[in-house]
PDB file of N, CA, C and O in Angstrom:
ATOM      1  N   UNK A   1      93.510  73.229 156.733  1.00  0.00           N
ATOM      2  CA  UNK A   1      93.504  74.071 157.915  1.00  0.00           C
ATOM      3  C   UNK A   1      92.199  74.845 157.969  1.00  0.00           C
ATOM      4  O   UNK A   1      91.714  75.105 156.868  1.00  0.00           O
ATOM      5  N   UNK A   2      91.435  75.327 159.213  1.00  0.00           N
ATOM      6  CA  UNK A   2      90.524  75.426 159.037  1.00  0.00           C
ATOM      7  C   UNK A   2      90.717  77.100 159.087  1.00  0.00           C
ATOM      8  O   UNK A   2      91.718  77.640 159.559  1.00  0.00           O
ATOM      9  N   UNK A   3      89.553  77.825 158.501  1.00  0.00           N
ATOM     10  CA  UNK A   3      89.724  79.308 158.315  1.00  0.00           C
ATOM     11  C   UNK A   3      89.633  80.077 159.186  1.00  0.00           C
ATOM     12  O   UNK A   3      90.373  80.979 158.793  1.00  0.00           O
ATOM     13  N   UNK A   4      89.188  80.421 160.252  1.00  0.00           N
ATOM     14  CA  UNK A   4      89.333  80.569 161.525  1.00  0.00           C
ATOM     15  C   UNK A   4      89.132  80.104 162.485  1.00  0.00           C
ATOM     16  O   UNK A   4      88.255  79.244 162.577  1.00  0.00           O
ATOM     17  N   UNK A   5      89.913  80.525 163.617  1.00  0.00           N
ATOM     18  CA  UNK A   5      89.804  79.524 164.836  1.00  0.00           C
ATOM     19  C   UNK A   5      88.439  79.160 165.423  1.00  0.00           C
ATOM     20  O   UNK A   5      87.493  79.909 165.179  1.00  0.00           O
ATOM     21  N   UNK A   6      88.251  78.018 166.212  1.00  0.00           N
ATOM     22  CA  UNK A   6      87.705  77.207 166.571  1.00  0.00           C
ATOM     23  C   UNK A   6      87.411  77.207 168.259  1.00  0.00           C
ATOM     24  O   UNK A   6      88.476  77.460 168.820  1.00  0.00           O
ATOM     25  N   UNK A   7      86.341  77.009 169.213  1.00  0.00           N
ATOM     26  CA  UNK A   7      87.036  76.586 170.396  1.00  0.00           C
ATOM     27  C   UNK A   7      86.085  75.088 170.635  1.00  0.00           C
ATOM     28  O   UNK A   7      84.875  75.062 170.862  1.00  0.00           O
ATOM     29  N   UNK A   8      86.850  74.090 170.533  1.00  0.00           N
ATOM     30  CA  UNK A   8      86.357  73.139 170.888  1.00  0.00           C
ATOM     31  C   UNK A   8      86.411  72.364 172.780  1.00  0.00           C
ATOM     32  O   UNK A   8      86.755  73.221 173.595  1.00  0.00           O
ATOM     33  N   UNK A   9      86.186  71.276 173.264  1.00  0.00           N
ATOM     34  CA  UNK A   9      86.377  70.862 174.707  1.00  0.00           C
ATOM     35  C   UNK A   9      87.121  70.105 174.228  1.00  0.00           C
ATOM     36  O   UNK A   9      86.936  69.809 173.048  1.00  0.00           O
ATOM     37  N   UNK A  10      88.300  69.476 174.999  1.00  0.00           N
ATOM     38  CA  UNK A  10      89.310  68.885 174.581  1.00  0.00           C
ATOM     39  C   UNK A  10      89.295  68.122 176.203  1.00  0.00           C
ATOM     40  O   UNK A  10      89.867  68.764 177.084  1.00  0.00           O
ATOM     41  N   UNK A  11      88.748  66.975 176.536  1.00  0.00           N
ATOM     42  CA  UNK A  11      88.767  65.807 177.855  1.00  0.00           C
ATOM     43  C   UNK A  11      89.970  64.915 177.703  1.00  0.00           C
ATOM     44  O   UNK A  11      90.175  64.036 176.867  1.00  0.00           O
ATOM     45  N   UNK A  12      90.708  65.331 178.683  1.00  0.00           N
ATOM     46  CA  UNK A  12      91.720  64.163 179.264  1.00  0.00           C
ATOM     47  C   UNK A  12      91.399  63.134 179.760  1.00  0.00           C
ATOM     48  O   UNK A  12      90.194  63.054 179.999  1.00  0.00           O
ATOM     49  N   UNK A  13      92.101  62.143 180.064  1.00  0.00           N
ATOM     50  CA  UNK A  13      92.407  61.040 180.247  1.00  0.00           C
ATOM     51  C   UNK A  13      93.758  59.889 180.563  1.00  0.00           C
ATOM     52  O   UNK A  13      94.722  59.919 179.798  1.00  0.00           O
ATOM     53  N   UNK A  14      93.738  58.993 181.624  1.00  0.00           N
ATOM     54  CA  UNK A  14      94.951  58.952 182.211  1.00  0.00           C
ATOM     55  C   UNK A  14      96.430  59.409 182.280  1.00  0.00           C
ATOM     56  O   UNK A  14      96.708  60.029 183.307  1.00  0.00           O
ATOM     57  N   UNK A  15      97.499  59.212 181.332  1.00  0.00           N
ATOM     58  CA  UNK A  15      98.296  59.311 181.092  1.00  0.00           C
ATOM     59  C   UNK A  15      98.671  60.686 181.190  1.00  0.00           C
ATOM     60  O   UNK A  15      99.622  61.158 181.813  1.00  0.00           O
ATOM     61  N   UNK A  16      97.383  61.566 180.157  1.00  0.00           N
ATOM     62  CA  UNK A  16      97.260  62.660 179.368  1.00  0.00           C
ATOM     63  C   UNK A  16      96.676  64.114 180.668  1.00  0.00           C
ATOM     64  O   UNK A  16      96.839  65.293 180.981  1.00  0.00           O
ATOM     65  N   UNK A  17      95.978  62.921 180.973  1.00  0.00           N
ATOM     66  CA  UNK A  17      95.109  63.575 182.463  1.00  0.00           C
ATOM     67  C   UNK A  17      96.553  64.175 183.322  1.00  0.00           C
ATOM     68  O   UNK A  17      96.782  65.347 183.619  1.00  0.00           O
ATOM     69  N   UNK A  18      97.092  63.415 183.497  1.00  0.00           N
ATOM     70  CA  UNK A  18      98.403  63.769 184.236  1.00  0.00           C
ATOM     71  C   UNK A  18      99.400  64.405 183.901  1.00  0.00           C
ATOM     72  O   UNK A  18     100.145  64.932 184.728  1.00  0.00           O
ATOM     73  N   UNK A  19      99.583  64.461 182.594  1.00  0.00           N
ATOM     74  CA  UNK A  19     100.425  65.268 181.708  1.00  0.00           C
ATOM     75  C   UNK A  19     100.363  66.700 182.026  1.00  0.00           C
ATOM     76  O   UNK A  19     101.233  67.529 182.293  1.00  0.00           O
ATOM     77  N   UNK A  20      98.761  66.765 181.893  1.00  0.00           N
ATOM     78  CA  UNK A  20      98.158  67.983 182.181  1.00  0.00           C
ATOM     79  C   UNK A  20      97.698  69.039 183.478  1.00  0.00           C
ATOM     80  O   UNK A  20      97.541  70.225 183.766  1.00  0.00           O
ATOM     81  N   UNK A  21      97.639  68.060 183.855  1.00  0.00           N
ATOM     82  CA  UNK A  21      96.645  68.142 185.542  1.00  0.00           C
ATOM     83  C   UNK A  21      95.626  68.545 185.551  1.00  0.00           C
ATOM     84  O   UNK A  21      95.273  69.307 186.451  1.00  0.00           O
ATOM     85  N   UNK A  22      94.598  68.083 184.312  1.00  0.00           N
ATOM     86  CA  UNK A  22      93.568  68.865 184.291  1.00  0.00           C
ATOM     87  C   UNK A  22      92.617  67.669 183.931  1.00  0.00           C
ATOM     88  O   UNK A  22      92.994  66.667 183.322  1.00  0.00           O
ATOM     89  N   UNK A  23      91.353  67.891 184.374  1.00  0.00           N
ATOM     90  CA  UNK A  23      90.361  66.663 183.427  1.00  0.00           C
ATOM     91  C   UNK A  23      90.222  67.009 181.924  1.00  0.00           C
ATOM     92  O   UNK A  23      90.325  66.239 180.970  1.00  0.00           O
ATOM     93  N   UNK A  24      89.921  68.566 181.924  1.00  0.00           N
ATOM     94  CA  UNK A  24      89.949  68.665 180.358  1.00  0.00           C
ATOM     95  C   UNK A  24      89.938  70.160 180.214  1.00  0.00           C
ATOM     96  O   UNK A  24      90.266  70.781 181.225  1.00  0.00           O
ATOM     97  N   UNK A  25      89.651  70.790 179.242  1.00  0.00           N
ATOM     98  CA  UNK A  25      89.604  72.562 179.162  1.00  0.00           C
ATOM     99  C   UNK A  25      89.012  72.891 177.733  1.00  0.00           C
ATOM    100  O   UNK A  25      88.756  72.008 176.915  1.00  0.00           O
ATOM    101  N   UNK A  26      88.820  74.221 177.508  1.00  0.00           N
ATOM    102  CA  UNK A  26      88.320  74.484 176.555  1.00  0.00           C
ATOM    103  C   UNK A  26      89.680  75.091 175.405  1.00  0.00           C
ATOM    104  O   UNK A  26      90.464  75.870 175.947  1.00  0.00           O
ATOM    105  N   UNK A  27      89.875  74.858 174.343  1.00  0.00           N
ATOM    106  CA  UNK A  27      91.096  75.121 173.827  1.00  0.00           C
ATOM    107  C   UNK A  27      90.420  75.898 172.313  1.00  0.00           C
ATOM    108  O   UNK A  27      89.439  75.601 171.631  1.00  0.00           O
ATOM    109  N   UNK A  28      91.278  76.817 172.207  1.00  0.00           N
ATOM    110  CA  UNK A  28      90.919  77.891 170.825  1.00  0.00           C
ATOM    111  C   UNK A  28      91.713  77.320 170.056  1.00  0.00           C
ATOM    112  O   UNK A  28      92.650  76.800 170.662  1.00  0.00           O
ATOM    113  N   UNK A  29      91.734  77.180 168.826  1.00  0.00           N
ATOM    114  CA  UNK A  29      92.525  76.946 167.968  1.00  0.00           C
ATOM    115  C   UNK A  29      92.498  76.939 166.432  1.00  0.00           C
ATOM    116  O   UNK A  29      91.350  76.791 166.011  1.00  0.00           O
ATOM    117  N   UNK A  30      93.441  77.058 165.466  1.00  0.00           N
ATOM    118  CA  UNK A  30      93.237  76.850 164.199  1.00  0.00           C
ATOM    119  C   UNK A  30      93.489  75.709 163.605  1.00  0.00           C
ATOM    120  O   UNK A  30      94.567  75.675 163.011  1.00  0.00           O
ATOM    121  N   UNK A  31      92.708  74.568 163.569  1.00  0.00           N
ATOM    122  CA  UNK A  31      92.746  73.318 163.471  1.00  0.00           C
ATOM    123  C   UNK A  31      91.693  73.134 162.768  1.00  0.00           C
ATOM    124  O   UNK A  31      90.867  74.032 162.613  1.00  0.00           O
ATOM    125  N   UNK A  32      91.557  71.815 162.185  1.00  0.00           N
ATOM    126  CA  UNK A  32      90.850  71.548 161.069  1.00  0.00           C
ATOM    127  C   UNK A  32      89.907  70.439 161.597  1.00  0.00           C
ATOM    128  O   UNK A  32      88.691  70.324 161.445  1.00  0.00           O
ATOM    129  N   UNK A  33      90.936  69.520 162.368  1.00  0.00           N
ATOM    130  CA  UNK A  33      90.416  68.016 162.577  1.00  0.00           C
ATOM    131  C   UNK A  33      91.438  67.814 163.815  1.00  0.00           C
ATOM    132  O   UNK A  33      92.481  68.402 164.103  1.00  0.00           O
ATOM    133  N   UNK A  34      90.568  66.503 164.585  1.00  0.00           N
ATOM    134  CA  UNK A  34      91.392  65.776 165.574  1.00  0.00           C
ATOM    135  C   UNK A  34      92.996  65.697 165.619  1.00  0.00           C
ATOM    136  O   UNK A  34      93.670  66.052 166.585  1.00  0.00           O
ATOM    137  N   UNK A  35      93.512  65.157 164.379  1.00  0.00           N
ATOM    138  CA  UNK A  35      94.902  65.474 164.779  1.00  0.00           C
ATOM    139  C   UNK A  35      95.838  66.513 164.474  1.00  0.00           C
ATOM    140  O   UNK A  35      97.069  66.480 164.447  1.00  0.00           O
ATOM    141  N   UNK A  36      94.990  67.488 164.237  1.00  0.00           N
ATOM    142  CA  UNK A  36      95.535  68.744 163.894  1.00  0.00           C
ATOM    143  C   UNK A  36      95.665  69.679 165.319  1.00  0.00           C
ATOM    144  O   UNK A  36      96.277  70.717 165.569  1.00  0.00           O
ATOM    145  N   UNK A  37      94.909  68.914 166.011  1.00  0.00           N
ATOM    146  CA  UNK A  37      94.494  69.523 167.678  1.00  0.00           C
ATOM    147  C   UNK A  37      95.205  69.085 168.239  1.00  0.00           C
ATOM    148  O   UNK A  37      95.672  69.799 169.126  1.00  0.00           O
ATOM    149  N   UNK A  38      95.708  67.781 168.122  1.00  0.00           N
ATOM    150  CA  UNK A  38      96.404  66.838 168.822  1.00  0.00           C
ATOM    151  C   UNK A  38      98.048  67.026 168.855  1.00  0.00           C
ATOM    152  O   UNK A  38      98.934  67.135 169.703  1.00  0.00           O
ATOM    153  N   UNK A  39      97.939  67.003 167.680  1.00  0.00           N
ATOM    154  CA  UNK A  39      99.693  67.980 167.659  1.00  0.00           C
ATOM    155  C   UNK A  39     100.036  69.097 167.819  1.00  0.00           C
ATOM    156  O   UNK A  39     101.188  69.531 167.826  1.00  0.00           O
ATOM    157  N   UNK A  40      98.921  69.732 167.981  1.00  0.00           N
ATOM    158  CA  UNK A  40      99.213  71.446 168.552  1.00  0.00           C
ATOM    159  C   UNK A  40      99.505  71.188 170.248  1.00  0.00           C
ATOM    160  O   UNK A  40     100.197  71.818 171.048  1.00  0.00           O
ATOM    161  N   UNK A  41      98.419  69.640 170.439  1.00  0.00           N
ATOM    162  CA  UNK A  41      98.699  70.184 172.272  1.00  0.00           C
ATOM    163  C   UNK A  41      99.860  69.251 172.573  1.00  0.00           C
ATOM    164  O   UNK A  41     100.472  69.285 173.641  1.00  0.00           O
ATOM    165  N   UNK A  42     100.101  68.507 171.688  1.00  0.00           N
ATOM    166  CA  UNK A  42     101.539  67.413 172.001  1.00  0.00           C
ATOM    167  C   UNK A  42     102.502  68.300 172.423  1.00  0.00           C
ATOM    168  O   UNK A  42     103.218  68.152 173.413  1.00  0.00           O
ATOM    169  N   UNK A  43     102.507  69.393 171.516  1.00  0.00           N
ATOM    170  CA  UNK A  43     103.367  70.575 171.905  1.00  0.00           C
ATOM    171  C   UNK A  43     103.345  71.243 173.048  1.00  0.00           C
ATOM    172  O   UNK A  43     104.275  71.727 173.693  1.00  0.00           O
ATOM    173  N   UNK A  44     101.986  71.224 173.282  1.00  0.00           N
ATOM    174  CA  UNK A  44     102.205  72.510 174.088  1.00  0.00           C
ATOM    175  C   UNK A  44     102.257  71.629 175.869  1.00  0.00           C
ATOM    176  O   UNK A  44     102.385  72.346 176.861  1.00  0.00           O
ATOM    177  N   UNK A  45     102.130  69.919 176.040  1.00  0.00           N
ATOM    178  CA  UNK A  45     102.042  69.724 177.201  1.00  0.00           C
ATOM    179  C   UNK A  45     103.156  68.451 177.150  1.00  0.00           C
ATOM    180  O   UNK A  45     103.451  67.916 178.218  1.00  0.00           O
ATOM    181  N   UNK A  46     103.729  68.006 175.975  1.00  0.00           N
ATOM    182  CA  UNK A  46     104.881  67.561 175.869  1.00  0.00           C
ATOM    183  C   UNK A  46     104.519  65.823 175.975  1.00  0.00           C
ATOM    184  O   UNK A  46     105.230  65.092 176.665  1.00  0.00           O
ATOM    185  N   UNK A  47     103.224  65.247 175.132  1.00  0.00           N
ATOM    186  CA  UNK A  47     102.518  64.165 175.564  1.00  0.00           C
ATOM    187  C   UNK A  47     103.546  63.308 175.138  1.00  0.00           C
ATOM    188  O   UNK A  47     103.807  63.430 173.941  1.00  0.00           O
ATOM    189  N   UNK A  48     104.019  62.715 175.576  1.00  0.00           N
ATOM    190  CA  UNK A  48     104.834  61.449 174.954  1.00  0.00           C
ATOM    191  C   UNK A  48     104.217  60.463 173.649  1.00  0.00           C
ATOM    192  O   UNK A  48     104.857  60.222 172.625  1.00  0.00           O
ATOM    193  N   UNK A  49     102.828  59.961 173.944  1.00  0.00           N
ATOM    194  CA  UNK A  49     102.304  59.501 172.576  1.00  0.00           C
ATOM    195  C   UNK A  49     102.239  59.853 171.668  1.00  0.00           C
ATOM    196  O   UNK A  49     102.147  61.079 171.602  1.00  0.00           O
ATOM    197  N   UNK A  50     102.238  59.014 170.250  1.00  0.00           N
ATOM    198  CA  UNK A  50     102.026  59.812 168.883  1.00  0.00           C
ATOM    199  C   UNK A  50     100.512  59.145 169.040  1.00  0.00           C
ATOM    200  O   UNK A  50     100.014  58.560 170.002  1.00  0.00           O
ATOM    201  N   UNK A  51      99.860  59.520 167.459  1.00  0.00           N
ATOM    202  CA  UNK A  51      98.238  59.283 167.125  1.00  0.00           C
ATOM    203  C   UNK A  51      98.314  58.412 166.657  1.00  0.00           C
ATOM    204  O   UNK A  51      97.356  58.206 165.912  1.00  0.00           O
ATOM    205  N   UNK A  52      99.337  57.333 166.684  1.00  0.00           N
ATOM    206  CA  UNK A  52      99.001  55.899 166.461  1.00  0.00           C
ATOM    207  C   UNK A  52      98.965  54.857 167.778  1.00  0.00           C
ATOM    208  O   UNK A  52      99.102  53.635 167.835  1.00  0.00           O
ATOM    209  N   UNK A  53      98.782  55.618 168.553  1.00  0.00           N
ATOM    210  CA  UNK A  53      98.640  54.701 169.984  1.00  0.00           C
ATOM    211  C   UNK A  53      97.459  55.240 170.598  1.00  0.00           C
ATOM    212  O   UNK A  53      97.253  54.979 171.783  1.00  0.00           O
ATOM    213  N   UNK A  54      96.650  55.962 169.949  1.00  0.00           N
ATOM    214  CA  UNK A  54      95.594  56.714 170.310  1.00  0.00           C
ATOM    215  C   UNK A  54      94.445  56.554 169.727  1.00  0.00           C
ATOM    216  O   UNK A  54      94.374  56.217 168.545  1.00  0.00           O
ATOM    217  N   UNK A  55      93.022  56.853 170.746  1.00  0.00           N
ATOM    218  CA  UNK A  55      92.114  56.858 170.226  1.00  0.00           C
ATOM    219  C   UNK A  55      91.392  57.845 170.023  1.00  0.00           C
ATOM    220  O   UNK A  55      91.704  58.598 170.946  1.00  0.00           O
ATOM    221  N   UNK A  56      90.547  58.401 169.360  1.00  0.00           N
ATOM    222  CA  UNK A  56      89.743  59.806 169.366  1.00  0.00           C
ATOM    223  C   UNK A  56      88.316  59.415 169.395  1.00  0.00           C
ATOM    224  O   UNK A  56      87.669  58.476 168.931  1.00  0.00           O
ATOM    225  N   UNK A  57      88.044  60.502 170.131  1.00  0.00           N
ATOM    226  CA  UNK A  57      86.459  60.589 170.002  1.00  0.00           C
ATOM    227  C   UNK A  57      85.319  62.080 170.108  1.00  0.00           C
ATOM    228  O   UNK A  57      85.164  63.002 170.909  1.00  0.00           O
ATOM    229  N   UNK A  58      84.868  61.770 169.161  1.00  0.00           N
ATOM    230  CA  UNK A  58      83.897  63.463 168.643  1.00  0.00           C
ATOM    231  C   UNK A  58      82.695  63.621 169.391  1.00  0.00           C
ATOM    232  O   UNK A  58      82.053  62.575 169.294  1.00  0.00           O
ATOM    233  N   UNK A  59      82.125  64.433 170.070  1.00  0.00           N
ATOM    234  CA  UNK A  59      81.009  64.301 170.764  1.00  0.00           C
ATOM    235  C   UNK A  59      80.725  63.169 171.032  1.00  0.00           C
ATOM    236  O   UNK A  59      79.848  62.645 170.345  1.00  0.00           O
ATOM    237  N   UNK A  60      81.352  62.395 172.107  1.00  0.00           N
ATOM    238  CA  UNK A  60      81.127  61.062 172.938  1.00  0.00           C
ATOM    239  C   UNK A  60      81.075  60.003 171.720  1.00  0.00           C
ATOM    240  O   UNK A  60      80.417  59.059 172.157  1.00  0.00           O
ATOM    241  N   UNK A  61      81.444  59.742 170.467  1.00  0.00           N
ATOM    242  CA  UNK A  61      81.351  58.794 169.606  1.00  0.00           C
ATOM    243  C   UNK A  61      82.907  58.339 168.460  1.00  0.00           C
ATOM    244  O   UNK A  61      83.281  59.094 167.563  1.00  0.00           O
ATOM    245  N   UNK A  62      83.481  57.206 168.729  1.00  0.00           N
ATOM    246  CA  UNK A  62      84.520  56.894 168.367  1.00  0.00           C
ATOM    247  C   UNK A  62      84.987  57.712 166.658  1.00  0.00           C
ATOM    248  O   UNK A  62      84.625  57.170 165.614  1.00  0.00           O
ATOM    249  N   UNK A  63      85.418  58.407 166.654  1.00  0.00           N
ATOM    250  CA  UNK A  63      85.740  59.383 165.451  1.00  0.00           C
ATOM    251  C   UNK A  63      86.787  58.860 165.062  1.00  0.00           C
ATOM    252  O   UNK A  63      87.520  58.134 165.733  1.00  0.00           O
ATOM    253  N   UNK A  64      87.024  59.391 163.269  1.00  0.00           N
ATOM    254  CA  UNK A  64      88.533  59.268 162.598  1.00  0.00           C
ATOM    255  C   UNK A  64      89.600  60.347 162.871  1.00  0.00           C
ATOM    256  O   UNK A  64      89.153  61.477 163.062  1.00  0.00           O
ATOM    257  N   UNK A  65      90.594  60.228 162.908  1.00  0.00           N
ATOM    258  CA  UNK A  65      91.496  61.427 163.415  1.00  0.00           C
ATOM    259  C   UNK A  65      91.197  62.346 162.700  1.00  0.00           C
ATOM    260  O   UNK A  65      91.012  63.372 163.355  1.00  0.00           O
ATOM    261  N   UNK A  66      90.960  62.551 160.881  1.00  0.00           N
ATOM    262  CA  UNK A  66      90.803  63.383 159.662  1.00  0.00           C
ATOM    263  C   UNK A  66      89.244  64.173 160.074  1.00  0.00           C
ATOM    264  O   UNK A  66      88.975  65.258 159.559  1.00  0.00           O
ATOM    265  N   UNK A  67      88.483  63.637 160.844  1.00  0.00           N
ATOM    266  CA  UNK A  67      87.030  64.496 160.729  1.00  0.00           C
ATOM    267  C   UNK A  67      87.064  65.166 160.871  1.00  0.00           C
ATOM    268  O   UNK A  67      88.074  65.430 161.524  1.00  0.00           O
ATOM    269  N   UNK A  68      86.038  66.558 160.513  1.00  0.00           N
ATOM    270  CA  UNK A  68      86.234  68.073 160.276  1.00  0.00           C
ATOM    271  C   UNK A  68      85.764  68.470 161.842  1.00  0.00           C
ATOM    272  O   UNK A  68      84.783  67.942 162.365  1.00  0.00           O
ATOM    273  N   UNK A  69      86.561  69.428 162.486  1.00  0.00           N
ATOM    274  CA  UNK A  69      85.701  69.479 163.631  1.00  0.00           C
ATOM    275  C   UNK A  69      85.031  70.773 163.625  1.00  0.00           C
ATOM    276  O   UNK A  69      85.401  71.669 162.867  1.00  0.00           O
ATOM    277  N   UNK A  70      84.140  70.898 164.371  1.00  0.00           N
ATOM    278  CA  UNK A  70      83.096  72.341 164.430  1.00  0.00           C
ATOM    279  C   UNK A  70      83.085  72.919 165.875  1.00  0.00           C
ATOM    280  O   UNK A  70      83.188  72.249 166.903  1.00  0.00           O
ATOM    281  N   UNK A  71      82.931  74.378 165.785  1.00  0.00           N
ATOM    282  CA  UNK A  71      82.536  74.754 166.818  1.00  0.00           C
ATOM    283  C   UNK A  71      81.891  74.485 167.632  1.00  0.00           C
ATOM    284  O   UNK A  71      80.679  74.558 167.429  1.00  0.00           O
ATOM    285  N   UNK A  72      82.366  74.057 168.907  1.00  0.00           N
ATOM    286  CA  UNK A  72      81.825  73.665 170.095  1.00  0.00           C
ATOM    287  C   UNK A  72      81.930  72.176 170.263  1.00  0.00           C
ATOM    288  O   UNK A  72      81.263  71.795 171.225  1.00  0.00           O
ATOM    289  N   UNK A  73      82.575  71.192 169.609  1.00  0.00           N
ATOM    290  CA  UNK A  73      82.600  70.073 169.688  1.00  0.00           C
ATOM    291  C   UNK A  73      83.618  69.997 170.860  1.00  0.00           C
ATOM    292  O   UNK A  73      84.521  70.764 171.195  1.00  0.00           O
ATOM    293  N   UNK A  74      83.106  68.636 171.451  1.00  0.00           N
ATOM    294  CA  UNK A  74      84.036  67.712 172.326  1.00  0.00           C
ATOM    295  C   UNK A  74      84.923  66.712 172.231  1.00  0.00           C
ATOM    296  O   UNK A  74      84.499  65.585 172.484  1.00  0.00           O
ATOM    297  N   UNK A  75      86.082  66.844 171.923  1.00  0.00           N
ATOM    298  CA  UNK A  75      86.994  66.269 171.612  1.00  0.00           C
ATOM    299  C   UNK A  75      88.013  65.219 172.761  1.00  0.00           C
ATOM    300  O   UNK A  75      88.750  65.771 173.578  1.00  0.00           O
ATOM    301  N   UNK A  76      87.932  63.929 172.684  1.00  0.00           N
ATOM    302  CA  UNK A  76      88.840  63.103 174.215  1.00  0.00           C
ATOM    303  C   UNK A  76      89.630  62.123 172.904  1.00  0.00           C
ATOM    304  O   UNK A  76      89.285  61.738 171.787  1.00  0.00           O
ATOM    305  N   UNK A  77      90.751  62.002 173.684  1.00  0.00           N
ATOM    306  CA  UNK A  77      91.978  61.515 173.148  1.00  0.00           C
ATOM    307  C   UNK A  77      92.013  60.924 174.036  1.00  0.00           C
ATOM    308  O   UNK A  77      92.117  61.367 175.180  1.00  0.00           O
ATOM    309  N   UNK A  78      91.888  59.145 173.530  1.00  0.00           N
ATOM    310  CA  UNK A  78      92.010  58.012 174.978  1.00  0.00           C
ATOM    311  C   UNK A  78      93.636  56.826 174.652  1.00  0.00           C
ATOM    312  O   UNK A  78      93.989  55.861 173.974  1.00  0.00           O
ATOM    313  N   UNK A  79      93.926  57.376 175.247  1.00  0.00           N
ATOM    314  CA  UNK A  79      95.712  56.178 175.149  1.00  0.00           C
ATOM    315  C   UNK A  79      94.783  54.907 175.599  1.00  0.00           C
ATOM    316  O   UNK A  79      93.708  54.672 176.151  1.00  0.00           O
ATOM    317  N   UNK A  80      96.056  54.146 174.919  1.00  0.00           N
ATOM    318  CA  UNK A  80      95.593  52.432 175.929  1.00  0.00           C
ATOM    319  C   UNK A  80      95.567  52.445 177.401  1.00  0.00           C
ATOM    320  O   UNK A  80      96.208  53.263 178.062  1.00  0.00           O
ATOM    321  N   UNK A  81      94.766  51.467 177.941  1.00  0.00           N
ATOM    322  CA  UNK A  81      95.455  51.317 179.325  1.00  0.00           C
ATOM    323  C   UNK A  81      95.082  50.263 179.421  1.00  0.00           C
ATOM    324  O   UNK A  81      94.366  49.448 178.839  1.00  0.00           O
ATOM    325  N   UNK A  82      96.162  50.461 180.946  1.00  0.00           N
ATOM    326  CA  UNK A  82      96.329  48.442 181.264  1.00  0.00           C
ATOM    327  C   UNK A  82      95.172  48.234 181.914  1.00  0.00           C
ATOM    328  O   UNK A  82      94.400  49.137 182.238  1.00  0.00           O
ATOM    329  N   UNK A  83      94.977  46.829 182.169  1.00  0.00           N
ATOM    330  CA  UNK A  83      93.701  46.324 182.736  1.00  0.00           C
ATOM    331  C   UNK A  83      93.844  44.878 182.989  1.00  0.00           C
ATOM    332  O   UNK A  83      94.612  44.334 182.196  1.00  0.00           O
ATOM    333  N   UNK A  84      93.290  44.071 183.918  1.00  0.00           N
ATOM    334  CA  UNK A  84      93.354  42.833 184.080  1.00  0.00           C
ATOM    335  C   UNK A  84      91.408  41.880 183.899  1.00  0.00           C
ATOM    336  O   UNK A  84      91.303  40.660 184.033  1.00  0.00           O
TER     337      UNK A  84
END
């Protein structure tokens, strides 16, 4: 857990986008890493996915869920989607 809070950008995306109604926001938190963020907001917007149907990404670059995150980072959580 990280020692004090954090505010990272946290960008939506379809599913999640809608969950929310938001494109994305800035979120404070005491989190360590990606899915430590991720289950704080599962909570708080009731996402139906877990982080195994998910993708993450750290300042625009495909990240591990475990990476340490830092102040001011940009954080997007991308579900699958369909496509033809």
């Amino acid at each position: 857990m990280a020692a004090e809070p954090i505010t990272v950008r946290v960008e939506y995306y379809a599913q999640m986008r809608e969950a929310t109604r938001k494109n994305g926001e800035r979120v404070r938190a005491l989190v360590a890493n990606p899915h430590e963020l991720y289950e704080q907001l599962r909570r708080q917007y009731d996402f139906p996915l877990g982080v195994e149907n998910l993708r993450v990404a750290v300042n625009q670059e495909m990240s591990d869920w475990n990476c340490a995150l830092q102040e001011g980072d940009t954080v997007a959580f991308l579900p699958p989607v369909a496509g033809g």
